[in-house]
N, C-alpha and C positions, 0 to 999 in steps of 0.2 A: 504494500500500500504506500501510495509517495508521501512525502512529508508535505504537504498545504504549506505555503509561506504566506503573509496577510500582501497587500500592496503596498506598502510599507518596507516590506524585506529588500535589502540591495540585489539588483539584477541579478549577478553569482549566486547568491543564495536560491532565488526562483530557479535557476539554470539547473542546479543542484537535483529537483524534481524527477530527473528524465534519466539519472543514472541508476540504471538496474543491479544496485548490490545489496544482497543480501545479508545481513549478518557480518560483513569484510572487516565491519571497524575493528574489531577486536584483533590488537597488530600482532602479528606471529612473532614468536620469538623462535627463528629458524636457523639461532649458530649464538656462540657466544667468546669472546676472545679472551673474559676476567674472569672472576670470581665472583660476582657478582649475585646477590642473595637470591635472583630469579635465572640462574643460570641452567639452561636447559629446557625450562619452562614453557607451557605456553598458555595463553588465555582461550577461550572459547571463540571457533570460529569454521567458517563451513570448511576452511581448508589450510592445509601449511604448502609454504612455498616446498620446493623440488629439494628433496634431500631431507626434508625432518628436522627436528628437532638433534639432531646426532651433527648435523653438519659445523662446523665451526671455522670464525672469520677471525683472521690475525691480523696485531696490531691493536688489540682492547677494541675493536667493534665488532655490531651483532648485526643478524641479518634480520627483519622485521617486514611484516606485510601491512602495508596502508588500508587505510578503507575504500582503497580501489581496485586493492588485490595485486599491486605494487611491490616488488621488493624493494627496501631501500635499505643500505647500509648508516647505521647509526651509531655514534659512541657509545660504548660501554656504560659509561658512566660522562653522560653530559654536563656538561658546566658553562652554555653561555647558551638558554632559549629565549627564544622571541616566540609569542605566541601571536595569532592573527584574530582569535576572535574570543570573547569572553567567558564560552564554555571549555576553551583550551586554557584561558587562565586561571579558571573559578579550580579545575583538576589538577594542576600545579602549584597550587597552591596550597590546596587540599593535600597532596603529598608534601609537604614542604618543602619544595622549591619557589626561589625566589628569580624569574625571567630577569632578562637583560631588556627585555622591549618588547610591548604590548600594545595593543591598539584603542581604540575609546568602546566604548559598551554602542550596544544599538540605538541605534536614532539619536545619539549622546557625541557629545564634543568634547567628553570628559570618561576615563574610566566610571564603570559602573558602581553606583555611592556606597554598594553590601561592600565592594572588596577596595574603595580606595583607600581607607586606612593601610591595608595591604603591599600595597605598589609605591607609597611615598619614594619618591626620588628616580624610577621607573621610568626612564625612555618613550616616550608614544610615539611609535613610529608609524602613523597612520590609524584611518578608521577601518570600522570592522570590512573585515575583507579586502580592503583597500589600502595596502602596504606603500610608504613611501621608500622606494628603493634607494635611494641614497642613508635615509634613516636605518633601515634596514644591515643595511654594509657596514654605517656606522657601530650597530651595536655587536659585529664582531661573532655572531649566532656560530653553534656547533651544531645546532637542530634547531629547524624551524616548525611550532604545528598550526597546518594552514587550517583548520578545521573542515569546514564541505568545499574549501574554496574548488571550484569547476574552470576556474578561465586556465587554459593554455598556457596561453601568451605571460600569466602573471605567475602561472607554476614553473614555465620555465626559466624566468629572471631570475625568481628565487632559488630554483638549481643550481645556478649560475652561481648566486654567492655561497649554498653551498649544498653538494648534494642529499644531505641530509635531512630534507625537506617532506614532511607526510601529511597528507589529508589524511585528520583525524576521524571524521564523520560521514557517514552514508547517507543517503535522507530518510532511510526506518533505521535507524538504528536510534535508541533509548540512550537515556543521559550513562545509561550504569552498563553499556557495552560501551557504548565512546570512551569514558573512563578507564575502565579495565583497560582500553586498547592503547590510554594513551599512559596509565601505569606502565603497561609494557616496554613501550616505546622509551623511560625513560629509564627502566631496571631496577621498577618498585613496583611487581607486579602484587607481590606478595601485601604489600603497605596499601594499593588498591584493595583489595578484595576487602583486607578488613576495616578500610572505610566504608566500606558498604555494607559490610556486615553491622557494622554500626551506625550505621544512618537505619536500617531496617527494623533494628530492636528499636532505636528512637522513633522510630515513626510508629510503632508498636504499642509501645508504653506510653507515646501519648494523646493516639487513638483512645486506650482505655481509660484516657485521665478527661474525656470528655465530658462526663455525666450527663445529662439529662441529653446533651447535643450528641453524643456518641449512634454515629450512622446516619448523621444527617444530611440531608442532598445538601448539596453544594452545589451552587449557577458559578462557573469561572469564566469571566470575561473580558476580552481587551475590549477599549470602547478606541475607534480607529476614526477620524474625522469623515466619512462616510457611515458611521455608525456603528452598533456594537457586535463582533464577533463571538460566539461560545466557544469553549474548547473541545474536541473530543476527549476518549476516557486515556487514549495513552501519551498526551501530549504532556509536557515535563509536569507541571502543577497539578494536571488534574491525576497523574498516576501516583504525586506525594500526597493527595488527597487518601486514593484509594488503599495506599499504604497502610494511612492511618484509620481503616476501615469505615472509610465516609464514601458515603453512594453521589450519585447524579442524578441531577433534576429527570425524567420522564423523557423531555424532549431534546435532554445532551446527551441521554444514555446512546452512546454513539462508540464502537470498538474500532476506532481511530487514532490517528496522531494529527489532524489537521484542524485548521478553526473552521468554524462555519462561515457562509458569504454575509459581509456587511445586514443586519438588520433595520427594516423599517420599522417606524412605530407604530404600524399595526400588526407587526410580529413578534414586538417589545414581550409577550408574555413568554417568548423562549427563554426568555433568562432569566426569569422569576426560580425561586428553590427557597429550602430552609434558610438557608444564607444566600449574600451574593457579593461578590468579592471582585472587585472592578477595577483592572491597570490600563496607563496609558502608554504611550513612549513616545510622543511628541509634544509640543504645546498645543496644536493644531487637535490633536487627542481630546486634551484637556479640556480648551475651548468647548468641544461638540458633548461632553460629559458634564462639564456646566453649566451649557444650556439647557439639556434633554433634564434634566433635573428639576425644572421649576414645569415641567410640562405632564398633565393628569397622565398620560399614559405610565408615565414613568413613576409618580408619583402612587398611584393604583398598585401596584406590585408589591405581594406580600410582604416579600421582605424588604421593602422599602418601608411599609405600612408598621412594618413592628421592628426597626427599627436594627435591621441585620445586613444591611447595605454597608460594604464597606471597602471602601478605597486602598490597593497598595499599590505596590511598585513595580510598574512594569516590566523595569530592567531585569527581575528578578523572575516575575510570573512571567512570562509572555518571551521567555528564550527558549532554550534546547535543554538548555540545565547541565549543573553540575552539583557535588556535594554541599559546599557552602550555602548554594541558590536552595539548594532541595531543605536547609538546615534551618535558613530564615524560611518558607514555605511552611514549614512545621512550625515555628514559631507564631507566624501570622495568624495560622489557623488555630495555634491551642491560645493563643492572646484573645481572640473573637470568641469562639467554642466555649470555652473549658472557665469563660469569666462571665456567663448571663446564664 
């Protein structure tokens, strides 16, 4: 199923749609040159490059499959990434690692606000997708992770500066294969997994700490300056929803990763649910969600009407996700939930 990008999303990311892989993100780990604690290993994925996991790359680098089914040679042990898009930085950072150069959050002229405490003093070397390649050279990279980037012309610059360059992301692949692939990638496969294992009992335990709200539908939606989009059930937020054993409204119950088409206000009751949890990511966003606000359609909505309408952060709902995104997600939701 492709991954839906809103019209919002930069050209590359839509271009993203049309590439047929399945399951690829998760990068093979198919040779190893060090010692490395994931040496030999490999994460979940439909295939390993030619030679297995047996095969080994001298010189302390590993041989690794992209989410395009790519081999690429990568260091052992990296020490100078530039990430391209903020689910590569939200996952590196989450392992701790600290990038040499990152790009700004979506629809943002600034790193995204959950992790700029994170990045102080961090290089921006362009927006998301859209790498300024002299910035780029400047930051000296040993691996670059391009996340879904699709152009050619831009992946082969970036070989240029150095071949170590991997599209982290598929357009169905899930925040928690991306991840894994991109543990991999930097030879913390092991340090992934039990991020995840621990984001899973947290979304667990504080599903159960919901009380009276525990299993409540939840409406997730961007409101996009043509109007507001719902989420399907596996797109990033609304699957840390279902983590934490909270259902979907009737008419989002949707086994997807894509948003729904702009709604009108005579369709406004799609988004109605127990709760409703509403991001933007422009100002343009914003504008159209504060006007639809003073107007009875929107106004009529149960949860509007009792008082369970509630505004976050887009940069955060409304990406591909990574652990940190998935962390405050959980957060949002037991701040709302688990306090009326």
């Amino acid at each position: 199923m492709p991954y839906a990008q809103s019209p919002l999303r930069p050209v590359r990311r839509r271009a993203a749609r049309v590439l047929a892989v399945t399951g690829a993100a998760a990068l093979l780990l198919t040779g190893c040159g060090s010692s490395g604690s994931n040496s030999g290993k490999s994460s979940n994925s439909a295939s390993a490059a030619p030679g297995g996991a047996a095969d080994a790359a001298d010189g302390g680098r590993r041989t690794v499959k992209d989410a395009t089914g790519r081999a690429v040679e990568v260091p052992a042990e990296p020490k100078r990434i530039v990430t391209l898009t903020q689910e590569d930085l939200d996952a590196v950072l989450a392992l701790g690692v600290k990038p040499v150069g990152i790009t700004n959050g979506q629809g943002l002229n600034e790193p995204p606000a959950y992790l700029k405490d994170k990045v102080q003093g961090v290089p921006v070397v362009g927006n998301l997708l859209q790498p300024v390649m002299d910035k780029v050279i400047a930051a000296k990279p040993d691996l670059i992770l391009a996340g879904d980037m699709q152009d050619e012309q831009v992946l082969k610059q970036l070989r240029e500066i150095t071949p170590a360059t991997l599209v982290t992301m598929a357009p169905t692949d899930d925040w928690k294969l991306a991840f894994r692939g991109i543990g991999n990638a930097v030879n913390k496969l092991d340090q992934a997994d039990k991020v995840i294992h621990d984001y899973q009992a947290k979304a667990a335990e504080a599903g159960a700490g919901l009380g009276r709200n525990k299993g409540a539908a939840v409406s997730i939606v961007r409101w996009n300056p043509t109007g507001p989009s719902w989420m399907e059930k596996k797109q990033f937020a609304s699957g840390v929803a279902l983590d934490m054993g909270l259902t979907r409204p009737a008419a989002q119950d949707k086994d997807g990763n894509a948003h729904s088409p702009a709604l009108s206000l005579e369709k406004l009751s799609e988004i109605d649910g127990d709760w409703l949890f509403l991001s933007t990511l422009t100002d343009d966003g914003k504008a159209a969600l504060k006007d639809v606000q003073s107007k009875p359609a929107y106004q009529q909505l149960g949860a509007v009407k009792n008082g369970r309408a509630v505004t976050v952060d887009g940069s955060v709902w409304s990406t591909r996700g990574g652990p940190l995104a998935a962390d405050a997600v959980i957060g949002d939701l037991g701040k709302a939930l688990a306090g009326s």
